[in-house]
C-alpha positions as CSV (number, residue, x, y, z in Angstrom):
1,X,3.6,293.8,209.2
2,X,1.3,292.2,206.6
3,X,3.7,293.0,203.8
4,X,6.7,291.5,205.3
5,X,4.5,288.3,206.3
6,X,3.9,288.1,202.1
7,X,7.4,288.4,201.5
8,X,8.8,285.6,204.0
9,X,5.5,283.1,202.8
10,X,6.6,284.3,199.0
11,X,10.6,283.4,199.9
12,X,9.4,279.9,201.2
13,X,6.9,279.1,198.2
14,X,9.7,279.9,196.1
15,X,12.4,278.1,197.9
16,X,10.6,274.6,198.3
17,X,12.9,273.0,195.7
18,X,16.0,274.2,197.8
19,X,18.5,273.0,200.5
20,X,19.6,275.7,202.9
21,X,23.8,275.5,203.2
22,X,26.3,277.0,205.0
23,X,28.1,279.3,203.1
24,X,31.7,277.6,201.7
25,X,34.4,279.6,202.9
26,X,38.0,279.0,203.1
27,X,38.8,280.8,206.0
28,X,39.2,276.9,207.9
29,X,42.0,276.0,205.7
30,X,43.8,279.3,205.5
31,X,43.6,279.6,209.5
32,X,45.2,275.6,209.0
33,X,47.9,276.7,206.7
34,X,48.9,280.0,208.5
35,X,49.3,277.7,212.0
36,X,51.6,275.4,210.0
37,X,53.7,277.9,209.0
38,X,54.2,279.6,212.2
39,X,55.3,276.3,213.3
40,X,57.5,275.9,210.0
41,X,59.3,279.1,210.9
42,X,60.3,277.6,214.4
43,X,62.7,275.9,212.4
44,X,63.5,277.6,209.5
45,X,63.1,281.7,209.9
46,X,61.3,284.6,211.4
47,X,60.1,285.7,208.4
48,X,57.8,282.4,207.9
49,X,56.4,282.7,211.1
50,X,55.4,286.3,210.3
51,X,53.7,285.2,206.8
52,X,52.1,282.4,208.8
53,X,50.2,284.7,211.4
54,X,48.9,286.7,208.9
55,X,47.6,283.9,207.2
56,X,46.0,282.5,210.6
57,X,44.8,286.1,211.6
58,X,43.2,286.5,207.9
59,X,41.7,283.1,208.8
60,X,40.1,283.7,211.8
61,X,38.7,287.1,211.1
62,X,37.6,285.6,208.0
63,X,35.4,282.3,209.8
64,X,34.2,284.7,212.2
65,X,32.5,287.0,209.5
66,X,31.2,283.8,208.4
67,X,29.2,283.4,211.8
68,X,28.6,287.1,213.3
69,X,26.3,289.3,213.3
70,X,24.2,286.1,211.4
71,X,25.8,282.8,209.7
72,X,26.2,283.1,206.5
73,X,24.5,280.4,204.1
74,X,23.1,279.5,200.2
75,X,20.5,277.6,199.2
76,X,21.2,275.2,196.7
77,X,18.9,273.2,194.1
78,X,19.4,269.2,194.5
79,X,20.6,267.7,191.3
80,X,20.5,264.1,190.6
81,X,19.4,260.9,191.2
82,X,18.4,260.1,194.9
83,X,19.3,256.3,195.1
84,X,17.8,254.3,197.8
85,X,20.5,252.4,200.0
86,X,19.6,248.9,200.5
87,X,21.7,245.7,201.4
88,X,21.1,242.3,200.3
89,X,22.1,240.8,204.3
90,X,18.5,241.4,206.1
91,X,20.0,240.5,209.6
92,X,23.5,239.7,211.2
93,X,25.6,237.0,209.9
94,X,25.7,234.6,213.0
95,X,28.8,232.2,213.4
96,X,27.9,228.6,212.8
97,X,29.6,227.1,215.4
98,X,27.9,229.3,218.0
99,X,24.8,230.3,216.8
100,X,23.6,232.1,219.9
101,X,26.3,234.1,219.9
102,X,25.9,237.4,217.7
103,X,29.7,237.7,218.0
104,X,31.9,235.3,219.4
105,X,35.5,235.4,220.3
106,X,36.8,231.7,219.0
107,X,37.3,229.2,220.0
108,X,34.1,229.0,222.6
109,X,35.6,226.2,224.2
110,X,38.8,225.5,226.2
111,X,40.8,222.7,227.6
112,X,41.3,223.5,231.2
113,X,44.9,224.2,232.6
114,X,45.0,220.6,234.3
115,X,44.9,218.8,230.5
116,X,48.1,221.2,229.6
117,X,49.8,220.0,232.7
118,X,48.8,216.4,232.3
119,X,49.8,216.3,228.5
120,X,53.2,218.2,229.4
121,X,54.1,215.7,231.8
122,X,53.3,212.6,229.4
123,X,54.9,214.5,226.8
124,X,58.2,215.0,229.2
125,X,58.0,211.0,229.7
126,X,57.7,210.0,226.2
127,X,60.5,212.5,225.2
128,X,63.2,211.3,228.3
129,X,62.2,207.5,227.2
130,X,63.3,208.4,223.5
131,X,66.6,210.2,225.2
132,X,67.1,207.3,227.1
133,X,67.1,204.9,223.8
134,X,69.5,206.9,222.3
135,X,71.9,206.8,224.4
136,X,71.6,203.2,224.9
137,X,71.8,203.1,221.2
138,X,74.6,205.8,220.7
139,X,76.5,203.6,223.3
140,X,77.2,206.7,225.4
141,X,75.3,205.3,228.2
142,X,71.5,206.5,229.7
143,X,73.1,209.4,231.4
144,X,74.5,211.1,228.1
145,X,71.4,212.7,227.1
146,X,70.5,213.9,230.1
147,X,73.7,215.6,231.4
148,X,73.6,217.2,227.9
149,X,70.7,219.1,228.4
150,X,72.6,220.5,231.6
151,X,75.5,221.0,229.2
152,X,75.6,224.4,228.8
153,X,76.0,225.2,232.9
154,X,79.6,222.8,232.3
155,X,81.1,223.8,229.2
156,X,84.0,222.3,230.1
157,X,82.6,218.8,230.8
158,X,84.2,216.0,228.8
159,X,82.7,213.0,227.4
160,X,83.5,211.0,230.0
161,X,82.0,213.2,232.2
162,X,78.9,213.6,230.4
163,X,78.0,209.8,230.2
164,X,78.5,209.2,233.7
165,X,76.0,210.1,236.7
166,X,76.3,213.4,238.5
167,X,73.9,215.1,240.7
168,X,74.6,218.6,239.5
169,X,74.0,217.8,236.1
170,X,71.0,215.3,236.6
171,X,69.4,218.3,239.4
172,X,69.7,220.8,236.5
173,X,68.5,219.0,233.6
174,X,65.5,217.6,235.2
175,X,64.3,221.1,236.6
176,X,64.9,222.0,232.4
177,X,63.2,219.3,231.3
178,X,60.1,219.5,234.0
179,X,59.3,223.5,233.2
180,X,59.7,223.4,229.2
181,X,57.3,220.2,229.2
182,X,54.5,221.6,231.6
183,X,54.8,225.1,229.5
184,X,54.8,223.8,226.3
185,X,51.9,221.3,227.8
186,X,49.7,224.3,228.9
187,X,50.6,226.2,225.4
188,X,49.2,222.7,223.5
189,X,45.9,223.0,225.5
190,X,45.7,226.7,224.6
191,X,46.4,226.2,221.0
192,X,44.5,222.9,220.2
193,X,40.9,224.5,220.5
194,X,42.0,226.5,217.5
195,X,43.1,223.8,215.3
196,X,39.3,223.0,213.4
197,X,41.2,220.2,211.7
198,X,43.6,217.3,212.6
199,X,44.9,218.7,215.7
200,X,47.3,215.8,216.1
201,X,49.1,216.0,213.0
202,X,49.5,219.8,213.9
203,X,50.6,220.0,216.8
204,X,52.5,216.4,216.8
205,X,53.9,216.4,213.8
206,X,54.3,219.8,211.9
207,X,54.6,221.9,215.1
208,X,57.6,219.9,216.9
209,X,59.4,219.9,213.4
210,X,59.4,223.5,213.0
211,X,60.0,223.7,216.3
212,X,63.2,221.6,216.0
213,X,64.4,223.6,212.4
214,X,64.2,226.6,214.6
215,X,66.3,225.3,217.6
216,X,69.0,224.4,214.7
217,X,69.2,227.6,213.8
218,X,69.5,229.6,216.9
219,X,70.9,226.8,219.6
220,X,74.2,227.9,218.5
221,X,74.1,231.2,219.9
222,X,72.4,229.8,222.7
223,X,74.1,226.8,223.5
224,X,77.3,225.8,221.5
225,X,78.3,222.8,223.1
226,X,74.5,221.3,223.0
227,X,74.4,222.3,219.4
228,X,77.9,220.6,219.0
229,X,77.0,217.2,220.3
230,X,73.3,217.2,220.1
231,X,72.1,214.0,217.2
232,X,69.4,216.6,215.4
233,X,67.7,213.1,213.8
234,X,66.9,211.7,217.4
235,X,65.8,215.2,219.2
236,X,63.5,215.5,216.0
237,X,62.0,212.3,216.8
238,X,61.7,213.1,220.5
239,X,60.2,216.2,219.6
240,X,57.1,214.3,218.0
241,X,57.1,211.8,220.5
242,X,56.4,215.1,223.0
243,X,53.7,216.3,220.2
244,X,51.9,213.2,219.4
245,X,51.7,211.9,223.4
246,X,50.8,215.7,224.7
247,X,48.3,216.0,222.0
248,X,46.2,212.9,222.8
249,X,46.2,213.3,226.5
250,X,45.2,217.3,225.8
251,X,42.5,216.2,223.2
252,X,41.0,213.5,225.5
253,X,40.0,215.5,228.1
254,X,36.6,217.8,228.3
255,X,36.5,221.1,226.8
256,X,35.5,224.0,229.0
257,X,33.0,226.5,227.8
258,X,33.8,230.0,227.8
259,X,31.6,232.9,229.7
260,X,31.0,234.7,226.1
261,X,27.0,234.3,226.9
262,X,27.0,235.3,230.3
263,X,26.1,238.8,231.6
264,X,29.2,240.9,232.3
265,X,28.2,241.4,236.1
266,X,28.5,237.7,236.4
267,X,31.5,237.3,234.6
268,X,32.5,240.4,236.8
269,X,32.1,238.2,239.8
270,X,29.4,240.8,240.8
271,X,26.7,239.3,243.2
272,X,23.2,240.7,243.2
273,X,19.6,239.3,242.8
274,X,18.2,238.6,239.2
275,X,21.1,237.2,237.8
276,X,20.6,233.5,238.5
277,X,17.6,231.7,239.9
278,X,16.8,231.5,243.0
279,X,15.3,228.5,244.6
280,X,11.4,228.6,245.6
281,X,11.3,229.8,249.4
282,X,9.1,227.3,251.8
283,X,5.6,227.5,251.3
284,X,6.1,228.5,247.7
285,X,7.2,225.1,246.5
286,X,3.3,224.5,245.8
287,X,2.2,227.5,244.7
């Protein structure tokens, strides 16, 4: 007993520079590769698959020596430099524009869904105003525009037809006209929190012309007698009118914050004590 108690202090005296390992072994990658090919041989032939379970079998026999009766491992001298890992950031970079927020989700603030729906609808009056003066100015009479936004339910419908007043076509262009204006009214009051700079000339001016370039290219396919007869110069300018009107009555109204800060069991909707406070119970109010 004594001698083998010398032996194992005298191994661990002598091994105090040393790292105990597992063992390398490449019986993992051979089981990997024989698997593969068995798989391989599904599709090509028999004899694959064969070569491919020896391979896995000479794998697995091979890990398990690794492991039974005892693992199997080397101890290995450390060589090298031990560098120390440091990092120049001592705590978490906080965003500026919420710095009580470790990580925000931007922007913090949004315009409710009432602004969208007001700016849409100011938007949709500014832009059937500009309509209007063009066909005054067009000479094709107040009604042109309009029954040419319900042009493509009446491809048929004539000039004549289209600067005169009809219910069908008035009914059909004013429920168009009413839904794209409150949705792209709601989009601008989603979007303009995101804009840091200039929102106006953004969303007013740049967005309503790209908007336009990409109606040019598509209403074709969409609508060919719209695209036929539309005046590109005066639905640009209606466009912006749309922007520049929707933006400012967006813009002008109060921002919302978000419920980043708050615990997720409020934001939940969950209701429990501790959450919020509580006011002081009669005869405490003196306390």
């Amino acid at each position: 007993m004594e001698d083998h108690e010398d032996e194992t202090s005298t191994q661990t005296q002598g091994s105090g520079d040393t790292i105990e390992l597992p063992a390398p072994t490449a019986s993992p990658i051979v089981l990997a590769s024989g698997v593969a090919l068995m798989f391989a041989g599904l599709a090509t032939h028999d004899i694959v698959t064969g070569m491919g379970a020896l391979l896995a079998l000479a794998g697995v026999v091979g890990w398990f020596k690794q492991v039974l009766p005892h693992p199997a491992h080397e101890r290995v001298a450390p060589t090298g430099e031990v560098f120390a890992v440091t990092t120049s950031r001592p705590e978490i970079e906080r965003v500026s524009v919420a710095a009580n927020l470790v990580r925000a989700n931007l922007p913090i603030e949004f315009y409710p869904v009432s602004a969208g729906v007001m700016g849409g609808m100011a938007g949709g009056v500014a832009m059937a105003v500009l309509a209007i003066l063009y066909g005054v100015v067009s000479g094709h009479g107040i009604w042109y525009p309009i029954n040419l936004l319900a042009a493509g339910f009446f491809p048929s419908a004539s000039i004549a037809e289209l600067s005169s007043f009809h219910l069908g076509f008035f009914g059909i262009a004013l429920a168009i006209h009413t839904t794209t204006s409150l949705l792209v009214g709601v989009l601008y009051g989603a979007m303009l929190p995101m804009i840091p700079r200039r929102p106006i000339l953004l969303g007013g001016l740049i967005g309503p012309l790209l908007w336009t370039g990409l109606l040019h290219s598509s209403l074709e396919l969409i609508n060919p007698l719209l695209a036929a007869r539309i005046d590109w110069w005066w639905f640009a300018v209606s466009q912006v009118g749309f922007g520049v009107l929707a933006g400012l009555v967006v813009s002008r109204r109060q921002r919302v914050a978000t419920a980043q800060p708050l615990p997720f069991s409020m934001r939940a909707g969950i209701e429990a004590t501790g959450l919020v406070d509580e006011p002081p119970r009669k005869g405490q109010e003196h306390d």
